[in-house]
N, C-alpha and C positions, 0 to 999 in steps of 0.2 A: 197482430199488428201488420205483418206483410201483406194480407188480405186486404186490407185499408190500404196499401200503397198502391200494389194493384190495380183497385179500382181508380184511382185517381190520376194512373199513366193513359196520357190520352194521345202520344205519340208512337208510331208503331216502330220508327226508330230504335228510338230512346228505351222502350221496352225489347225491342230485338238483344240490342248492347246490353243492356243487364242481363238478360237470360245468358248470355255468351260467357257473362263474366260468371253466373256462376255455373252453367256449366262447367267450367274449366274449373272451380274450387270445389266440383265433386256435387254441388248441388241440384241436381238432374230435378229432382220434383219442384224445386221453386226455381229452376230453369225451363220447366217445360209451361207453368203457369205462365211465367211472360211470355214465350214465345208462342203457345195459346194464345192472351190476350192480345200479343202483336200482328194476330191475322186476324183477329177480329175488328182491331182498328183496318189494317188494309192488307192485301194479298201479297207479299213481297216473297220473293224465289230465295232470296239468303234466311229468310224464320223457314222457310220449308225445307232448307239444305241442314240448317240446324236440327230442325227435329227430326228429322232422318238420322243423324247424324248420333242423337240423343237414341230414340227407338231403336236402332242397329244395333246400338252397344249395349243397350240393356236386352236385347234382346226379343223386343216386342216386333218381328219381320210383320207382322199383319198390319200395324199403325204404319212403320218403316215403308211398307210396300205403297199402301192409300195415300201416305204423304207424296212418296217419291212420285206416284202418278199426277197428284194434283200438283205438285211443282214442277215437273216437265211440262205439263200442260202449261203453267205460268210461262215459264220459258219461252217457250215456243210464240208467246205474242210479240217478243222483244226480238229474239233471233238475234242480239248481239255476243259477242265471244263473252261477255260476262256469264249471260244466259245459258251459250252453249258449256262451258265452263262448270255451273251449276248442276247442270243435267248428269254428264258425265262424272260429277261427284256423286250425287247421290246417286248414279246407278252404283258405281264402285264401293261403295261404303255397303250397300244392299246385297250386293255381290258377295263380299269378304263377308258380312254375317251368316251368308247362306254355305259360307263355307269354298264358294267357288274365285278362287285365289286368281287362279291363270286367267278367268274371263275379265274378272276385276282389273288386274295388270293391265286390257287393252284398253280401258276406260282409263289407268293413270299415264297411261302414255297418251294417248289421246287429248289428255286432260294438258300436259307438260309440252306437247306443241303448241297446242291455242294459250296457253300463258306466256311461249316463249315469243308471242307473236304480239304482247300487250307488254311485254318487260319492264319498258322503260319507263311506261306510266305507274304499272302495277309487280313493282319487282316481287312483291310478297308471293303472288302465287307458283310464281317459277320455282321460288324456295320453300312454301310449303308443302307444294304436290311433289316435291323430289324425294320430301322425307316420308309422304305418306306411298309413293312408290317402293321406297327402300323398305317402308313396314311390310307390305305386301312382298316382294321380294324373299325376305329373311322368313316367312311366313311359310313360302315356298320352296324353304334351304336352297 
C-alpha cells in the first residue's frame, strides 16, 4: 500500500515532511523512499540534509558522502544562511560518523553563529544545533 502512496505524492514538499516524520519514528527505509521520491520531484538542500542525515546514522558514509556533495553543491547556487547552514550540517553529521568529533565541533559552532544571526525569524536552529553541539561535546568527554 505505501508503494501506491508514494507514487501518487507529486509535491516534493509534502513528501520531504513525511519522510522526516518517519524518520524520526525509527522508519529509516520508508523515510529514505520519500526523501528519494522528493528529489526526484525537485532538487531541495533540506531532502539532501535529511539523507545525510539518515545515511550517517545507519552507517552508509559512501551514499552520506555523494549526498553531502550533491547538496553543498545545491547550496552553493542559493549562498543564503539557510544554504550555508545546510552545508555545515551535513558536513558535521559526515564528520561525527567518520568518527572525527573535534573537526565536526567547528562545523556546529560555525553552524550556531549563522543561526544566531537568523534567530528571530528562525529561533529553531539556534536551539537545535546547540543540542546537536552538546551531542558532539559529551562524544568528546
Amino acid at each position: 500500500m505505501h508503494s501506491a502512496v508514494i507514487a501518487i505524492i507529486r509535491d516534493s514538499i509534502f513528501s520531504n515532511r513525511l519522510g522526516v516524520v518517519e524518520m524520526w519514528a525509527g522508519n529509516y527505509n520508508r523515510a529514505l523512499e520519500l526523501f528519494e521520491q522528493s528529489l526526484r520531484i525537485k532538487k531541495r538542500t533540506n531532502t539532501y540534509y535529511n539523507l545525510v542525515i539518515i545515511y550517517s546514522s545507519i552507517g552508509d558514509l559512501e551514499s552520506a558522502e555523494k549526498l553531502k556533495r550533491e547538496g553543498i553543491y545545491n547550496c552553493r547556487q542559493s549562498g543564503s544562511v539557510m544554504s550555508k547552514i545546510f552545508s555545515a550540517s551535513m558536513r558535521a553529521f559526515v564528520l561525527e560518523a567518520q568518527g572525527k568529533f573535534v573537526e565536526a565541533e567547528k562545523q556546529w559552532r560555525q553552524i550556531l553563529n549563522l543561526a544566531y544571526s537568523i534567530k528571530k525569524k528562525y529561533p529553531v536552529h539556534a536551539i537545535d544545533n546547540r543540542t546537536w553541539l552538546a551531542a558532539n561535546l559529551m562524544e568528546q568527554n
